[in-house]
N, C-alpha and C positions, 0 to 999 in steps of 0.2 A: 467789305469783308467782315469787322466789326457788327454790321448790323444782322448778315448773316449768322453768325455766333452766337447771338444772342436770340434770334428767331431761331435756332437749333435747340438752345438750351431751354428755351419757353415751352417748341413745341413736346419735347421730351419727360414734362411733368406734368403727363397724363399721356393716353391711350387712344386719344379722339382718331379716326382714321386710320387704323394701327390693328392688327388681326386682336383678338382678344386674347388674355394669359393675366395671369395670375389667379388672384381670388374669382374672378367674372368666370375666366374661364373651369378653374376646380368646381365650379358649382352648378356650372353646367353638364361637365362630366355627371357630380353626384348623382344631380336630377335622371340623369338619361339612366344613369346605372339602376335608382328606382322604380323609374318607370319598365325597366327590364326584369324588376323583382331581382338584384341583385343589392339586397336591401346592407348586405355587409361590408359589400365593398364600395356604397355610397357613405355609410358611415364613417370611413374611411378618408374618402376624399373633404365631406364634409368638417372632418378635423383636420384635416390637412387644409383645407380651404382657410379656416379660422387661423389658421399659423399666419397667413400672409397679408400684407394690409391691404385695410379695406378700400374699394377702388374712390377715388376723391372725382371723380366726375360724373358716378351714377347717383340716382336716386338710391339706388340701393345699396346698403352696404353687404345686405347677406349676411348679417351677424346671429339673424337668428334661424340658419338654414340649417343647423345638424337638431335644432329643436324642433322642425317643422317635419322632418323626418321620424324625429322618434314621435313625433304624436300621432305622427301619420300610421306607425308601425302598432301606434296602440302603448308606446313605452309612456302612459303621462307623467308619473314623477320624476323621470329622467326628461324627458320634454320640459315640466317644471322648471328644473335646475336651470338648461338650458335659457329659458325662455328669460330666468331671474336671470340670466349672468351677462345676457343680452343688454337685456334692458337699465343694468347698473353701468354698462356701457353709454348706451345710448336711451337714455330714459322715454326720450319724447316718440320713441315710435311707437305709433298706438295700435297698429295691428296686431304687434306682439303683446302687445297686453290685453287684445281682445283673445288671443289663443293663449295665453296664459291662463284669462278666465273659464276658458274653456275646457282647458287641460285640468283644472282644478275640478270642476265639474264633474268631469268624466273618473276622475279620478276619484268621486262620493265624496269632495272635500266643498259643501255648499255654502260655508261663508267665508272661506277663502275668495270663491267663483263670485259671490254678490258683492265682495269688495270689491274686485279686481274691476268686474263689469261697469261697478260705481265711476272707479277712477276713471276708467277709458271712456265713459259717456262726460266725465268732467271735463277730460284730457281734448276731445273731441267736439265740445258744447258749439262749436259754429262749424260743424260737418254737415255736407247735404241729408238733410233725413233720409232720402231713398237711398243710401249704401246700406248694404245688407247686413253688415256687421251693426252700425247701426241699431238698424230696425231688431235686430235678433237680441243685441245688447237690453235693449230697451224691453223687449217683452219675456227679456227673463229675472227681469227686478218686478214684474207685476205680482 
C-alpha cells in the first residue's frame, strides 16, 4: 500500500502518459490558431501559455513561443522583447538567440544582429556544422 503511494505521487510530477494540458497543450492550441491565420487569438493563448509552468519533462519549455509568433507576424521589436525576456530566463537556448539575431536584422538594427550571431556561434562552438542556423549564422558575420 505504502509503496503504491509513493509510485502514485512519483508518477504525478510530470505528464509522461497522461493526455497533454498545460503549457504543452496552450501552445499547441496557439500554433494551430496561426497556422489558421487567427493570428490574435494565438497571441492570446501564447500569453496565457507563458502564465503557466514550463513543462519539466520536455525539451522544450516554449518560453519563447509568443516571440516566435510576433516575428513570424513581422512584429520584430516586440519579438525582440520577447526573445530578451526569454533568454534572461533561460539563457542557454541558443535557438532563441539565433532569432533574436535575426529579428535584429530584420528590424535594420545590424550590430545588434552581428552580436547576437557572435554569441550564439560562441554559445554553439561544438554544434554540428551542417545545422542550418549554424551555417546561416556563420555566413552572416562574413
Amino acid at each position: 500500500m505504502e509503496a503504491e503511494a509513493q509510485m502514485g505521487s512519483r508518477m504525478s510530477m510530470n505528464d509522461r502518459g497522461h493526455r497533454m494540458q498545460g503549457r504543452s497543450k496552450i501552445v499547441l492550441m496557439g500554433r494551430l490558431a496561426m497556422a489558421q491565420g487567427r493570428s490574435g487569438q494565438a497571441l492570446g493563448l501564447f500569453r496565457q501559455a507563458l502564465e503557466e509552468n514550463a513543462p519539466v519533462y520536455s525539451l522544450d519549455w516554449f518560453e519563447d513561443c509568443l516571440g516566435d509568433a510576433l516575428f513570424e507576424l513581422g512584429r520584430y521589436p516586440e519579438a525582440e522583447a520577447e526573445y530578451i525576456r526569454a533568454l534572461t530566463k533561460f539563457p542557454g537556448v541558443g535557438l532563441t538567440r539565433y532569432r533574436l539575431a535575426v529579428a535584429y536584422e530584420r528590424a535594420g538594427k545590424p550590430a545588434m544582429a552581428q552580436a547576437e550571431y557572435r554569441r550564439f556561434l560562441e554559445e554553439w562552438n561544438t554544434a554540428d556544422h551542417g545545422i542550418s542556423e549554424v551555417a546561416a549564422a556563420k555566413s552572416r558575420l562574413r
